[in-house]
N, C-alpha and C positions, 0 to 999 in steps of 0.2 A: 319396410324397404321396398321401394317401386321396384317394378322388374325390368332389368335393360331393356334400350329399344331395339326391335327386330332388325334385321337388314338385309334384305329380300334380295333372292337369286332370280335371275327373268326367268328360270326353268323349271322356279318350283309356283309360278301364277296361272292360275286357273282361267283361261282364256286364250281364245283362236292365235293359232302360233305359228309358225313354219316348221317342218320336223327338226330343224337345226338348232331350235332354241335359239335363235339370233335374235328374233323378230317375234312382236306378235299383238294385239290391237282389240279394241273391244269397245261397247257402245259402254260408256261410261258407269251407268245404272246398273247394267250388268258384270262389271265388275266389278262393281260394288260391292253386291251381293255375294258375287260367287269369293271375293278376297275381304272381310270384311274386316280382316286386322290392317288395312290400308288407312281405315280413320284414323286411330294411333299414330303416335308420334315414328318413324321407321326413318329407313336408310335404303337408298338403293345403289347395287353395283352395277346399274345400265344406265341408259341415257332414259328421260319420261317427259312424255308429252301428253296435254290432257286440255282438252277445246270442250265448253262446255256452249253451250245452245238454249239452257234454260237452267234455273235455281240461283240462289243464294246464300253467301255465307261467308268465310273466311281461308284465305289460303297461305300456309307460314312456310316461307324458303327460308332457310338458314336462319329461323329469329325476325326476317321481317316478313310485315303483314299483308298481304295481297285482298283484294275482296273478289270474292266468286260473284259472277253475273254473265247473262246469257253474249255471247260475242269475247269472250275474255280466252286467251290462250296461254299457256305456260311451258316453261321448259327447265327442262333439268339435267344435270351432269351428274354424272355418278360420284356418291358420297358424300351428295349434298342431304340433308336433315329435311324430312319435314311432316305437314300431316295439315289433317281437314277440320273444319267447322262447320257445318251445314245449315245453313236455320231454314230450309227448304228442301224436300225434292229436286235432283238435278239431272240434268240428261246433256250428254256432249259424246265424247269419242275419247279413247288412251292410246295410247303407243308407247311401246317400248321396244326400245331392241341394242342389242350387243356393239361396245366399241368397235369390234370386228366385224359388223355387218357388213359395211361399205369395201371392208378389206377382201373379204370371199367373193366380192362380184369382182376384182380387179381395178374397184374402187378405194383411194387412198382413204382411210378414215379420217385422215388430215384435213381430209374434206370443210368439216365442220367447224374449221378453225376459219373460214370464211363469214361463220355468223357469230355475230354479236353474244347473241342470248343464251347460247351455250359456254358464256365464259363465265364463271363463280363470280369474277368482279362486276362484272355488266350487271345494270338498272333496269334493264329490260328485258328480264326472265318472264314477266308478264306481259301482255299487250290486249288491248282490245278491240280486237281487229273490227276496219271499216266495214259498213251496213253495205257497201258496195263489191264486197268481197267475200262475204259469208257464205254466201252460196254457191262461190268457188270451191273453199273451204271445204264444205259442207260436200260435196261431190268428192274432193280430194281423199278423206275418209272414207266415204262411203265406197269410192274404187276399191280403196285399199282393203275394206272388208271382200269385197267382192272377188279380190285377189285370191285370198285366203280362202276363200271358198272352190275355187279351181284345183287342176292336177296336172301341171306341165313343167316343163322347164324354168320356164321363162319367169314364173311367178316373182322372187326374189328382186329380178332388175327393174319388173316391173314396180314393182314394191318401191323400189330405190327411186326410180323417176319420178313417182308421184309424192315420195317426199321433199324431195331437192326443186320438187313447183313449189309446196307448200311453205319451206324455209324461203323461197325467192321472195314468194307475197309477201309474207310477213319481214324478210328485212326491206324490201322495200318502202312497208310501210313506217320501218325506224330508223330509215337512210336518214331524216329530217332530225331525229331527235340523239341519235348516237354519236359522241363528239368523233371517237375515233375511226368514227366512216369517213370524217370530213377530212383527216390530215391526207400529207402527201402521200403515196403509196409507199416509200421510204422510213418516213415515221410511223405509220401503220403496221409496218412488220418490226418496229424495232420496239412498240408496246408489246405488241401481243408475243414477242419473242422473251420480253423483258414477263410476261405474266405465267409464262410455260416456265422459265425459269426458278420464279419465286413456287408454284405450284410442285416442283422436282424437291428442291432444296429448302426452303420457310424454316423450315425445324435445323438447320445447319447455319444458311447466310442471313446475317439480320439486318446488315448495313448496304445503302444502297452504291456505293462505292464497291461492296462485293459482286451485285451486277453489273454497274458499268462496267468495271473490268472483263468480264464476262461474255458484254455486247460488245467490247472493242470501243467505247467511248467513254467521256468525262464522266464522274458525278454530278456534276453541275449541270452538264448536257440530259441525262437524263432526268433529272426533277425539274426540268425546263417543261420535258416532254409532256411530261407528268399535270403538269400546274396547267401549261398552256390547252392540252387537251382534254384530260380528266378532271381540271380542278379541285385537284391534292395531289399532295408530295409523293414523292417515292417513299420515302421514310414512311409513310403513312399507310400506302398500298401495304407495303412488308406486313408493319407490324397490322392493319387489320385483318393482313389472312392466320395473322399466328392467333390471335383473339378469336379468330372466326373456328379454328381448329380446338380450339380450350373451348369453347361454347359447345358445340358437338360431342364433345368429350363430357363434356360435365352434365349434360342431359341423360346418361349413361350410369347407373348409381352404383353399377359395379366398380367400376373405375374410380378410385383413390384421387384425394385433388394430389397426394404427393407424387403417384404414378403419372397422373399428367402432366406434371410440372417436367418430372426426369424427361417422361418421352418425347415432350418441349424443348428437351437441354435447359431447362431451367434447374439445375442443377442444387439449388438451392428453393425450398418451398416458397420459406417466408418471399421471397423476390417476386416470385410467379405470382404470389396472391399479391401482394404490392402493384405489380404489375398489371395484374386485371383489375383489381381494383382503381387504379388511377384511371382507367380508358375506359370503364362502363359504371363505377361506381358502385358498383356489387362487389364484395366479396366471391370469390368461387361458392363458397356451401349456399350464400344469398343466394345468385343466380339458378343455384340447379333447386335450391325450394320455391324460390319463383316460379321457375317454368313451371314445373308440377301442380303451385297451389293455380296458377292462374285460370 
C-alpha cells in the first residue's frame, strides 16, 4: 500500500520567510534541497509559484503534463495536486505565500481573482515567458529575496508590489491567448462568478440550471457564455471539476473509492465508478494504479 500524498503547510517549509508565515521565497535549487519531499506527488494549502531559468523535465498540475525549461513559469492554487520530474539540474526562484497575505496589508485577496492563471479551470497555469521579459523577471525575484533579507516595516508591501508587477507581465503576456480576457467586462464577471460558484458548491450542484439560477440568468444564457468563450459547455465545466476532485482523491490510497464516491454525493458506488469511468475510461482502482505504476 503506497503511502498517502503529503499536504504541505507554508509554515512547516524550510526557506526564507516573513515571521508571519504568510510569505516566503527561495532560489529553486535550494529548496529543493532543504524540502526534498516536494519531488513526490503533494498538496499545497497556499498559493505556489516556481520560475525556473535553467533545467529540464516534467511538471504535472492536477493530472496534466507541463514540461520544465529555462523561461517557463507556473502557478498554483491551493489544493491543487501535483509533483516534479527532473531529467536535469534546475535552477529558477519559488514563492509561496498565504491566501491572507494580500488581506494583512489592506489588500483584498480578491485581488487574484484578476488573473487568469490562478483559476483551477485556466489553460494557462503555465507560461513561457518572452526572452524580452526574463530579466524583468529575474530582478522581480531577486528584489523579493532581497526583501527578505531586510528588517523594517515596509518589507511585506513591498513584497506585495513586486508581485502584483510580476502577475501584470505575465497576464499581459496571456491577454492574447486567454479567451475570457477578451469578453465584455460584464460576461467576464459572470464566468469567473459562475467558477467561484461551482468551486463553493461541485459536490452539491450538478446542473447548470442550479447556477444560472444562482447568477440571476437563463441556463441557456449561461452555456452560451460558456461555448462562446471557453469552448465547452457548462454541463461540462461542472462535471470536470467533480472528475477533477475524484482524481485527487484517488491519488490518495488511504481513501476508499466508496468514501469518495459518498463524499462526491455519489451516494451509490457502482454510479460513481460508472461515472468515472465513462469520462476518462479508467475505472477508479485503474486510474489510482496508473498513477502510481506510471
Amino acid at each position: 500500500m503506497e503511502k498517502p500524498y503529503p499536504t504541505f503547510d507554508i509554515c512547516h517549509l524550510i526557506t526564507h520567510k516573513l515571521s508571519n508565515d504568510l510569505f516566503n521565497a527561495d532560489r529553486f535549487e535550494g529548496y529543493l534541497a532543504k524540502n526534498p519531499p516536494i519531488k513526490n506527488i503533494h498538496k499545497h494549502n497556499f498559493y505556489h509559484l516556481v520560475y525556473f531559468t535553467s533545467g529540464t523535465g516534467n511538471h504535472t498540475i492536477d493530472f496534466t503534463n507541463y514540461p520544465i525549461e529555462a523561461g517557463s513559469i507556473y502557478f498554483m492554487s491551493p489544493g491543487q495536486v501535483h509533483h516534479w520530474d527532473f531529467e536535469t539540474d534546475v535552477q529558477g526562484y519559488v514563492i509561496n505565500f498565504s491566501g491572507i497575505f494580500f488581506d494583512q496589508l489592506f489588500l483584498s485577496s480578491s485581488i487574484l481573482d484578476q488573473f487568469a492563471f490562478f483559476n483551477v479551470f485556466s489553460r494557462c497555469q503555465m507560461l513561457k515567458i518572452n526572452e524580452t521579459n526574463r530579466s524583468k523577471v529575474i530582478d522581480i525575484f531577486e528584489n523579493i529575496l532581497g526583501e527578505l533579507a531586510n528588517d523594517d516595516q515596509y518589507i511585506p508591501l513591498m513584497i506585495a508590489s513586486k508581485m502584483l508587477q510580476l502577475f501584470i507581465i505575465v497576464s499581459r503576456e496571456l491577454q492574447m491567448e486567454i479567451p475570457v480576457l477578451g469578453t465584455t467586462h460584464h460576461n467576464s464577471i459572470i464566468l469567473k462568478q459562475f467558477f467561484s460558484l461551482i468551486e463553493d458548491n461541485f459536490k452539491d450542484l450538478r446542473l447548470p440550471k442550479d447556477y444560472a439560477a444562482l447568477l440571476y440568468i437563463t441556463s441557456n444564457h449561461l452555456n452560451f457564455l460558456c461555448k462562446e468563450h471557453l469552448n465547452i459547455s457548462s454541463g461540462e465545466i461542472i462535471r470536470n471539476r467533480i472528475l477533477l476532485e475524484a482524481k485527487r482523491m484517488l491519488v490518495n490510497y488511504n481513501v476508499s473509492v466508496a468514501n469518495i464516491a459518498l463524499e462526491l454525493n455519489f451516494f451509490d458506488t457502482s454510479y460513481f465508478i460508472k461515472f468515472f469511468k465513462k469520462y476518462t475510461r479508467l475505472t477508479p482502482e485503474a486510474f489510482r494504479k496508473q498513477h502510481y505504476t506510471a
